[in-house]
N, C-alpha and C positions, 0 to 999 in steps of 0.2 A: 504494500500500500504506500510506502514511503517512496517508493520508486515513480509510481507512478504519478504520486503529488508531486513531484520534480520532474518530471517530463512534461506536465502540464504546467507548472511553473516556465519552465522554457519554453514553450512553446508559446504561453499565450504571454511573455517577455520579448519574444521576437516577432509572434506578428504585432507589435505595437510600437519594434524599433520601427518595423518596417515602412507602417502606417504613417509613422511621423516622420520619418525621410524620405519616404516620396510626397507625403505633404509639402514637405519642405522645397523639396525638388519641381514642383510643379506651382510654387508660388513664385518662385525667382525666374521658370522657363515664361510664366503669363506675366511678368514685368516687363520682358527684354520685348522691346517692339524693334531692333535694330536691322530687322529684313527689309519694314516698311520702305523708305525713302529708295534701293533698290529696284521693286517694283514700279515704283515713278518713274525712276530713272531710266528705265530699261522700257515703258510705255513711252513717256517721252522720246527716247533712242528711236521706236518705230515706228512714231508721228513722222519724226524728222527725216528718216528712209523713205518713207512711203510720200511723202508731199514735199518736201523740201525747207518746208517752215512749220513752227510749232505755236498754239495757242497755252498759254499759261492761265488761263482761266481755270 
């Protein structure tokens, strides 16, 4: 019985690291917007191919 009240001890020890590091891990990945400006960039890029001149509106 003691055995198995320490396997359940670890177990429900680890999924709660687990929970709270990828908590962790998906509140810093949904801060970083650093793709955004990119995508502009790169839409802008195929205005300017495709016509010759770009609207910034």
């Amino acid at each position: 019985m003691k055995t198995f009240r320490k396997l359940c001890i670890v177990v429900i020890t680890v999924f709660l690291l687990l929970t709270a590091g990828l908590n962790l891990f998906l509140v810093r990945v949904k801060d970083r917007n650093e793709g955004i400006y990119r995508v502009d960039a790169k839409r802008l890029a195929d205005e300017i191919a495709e016509t010759g001149n770009y609207d910034l509106e």
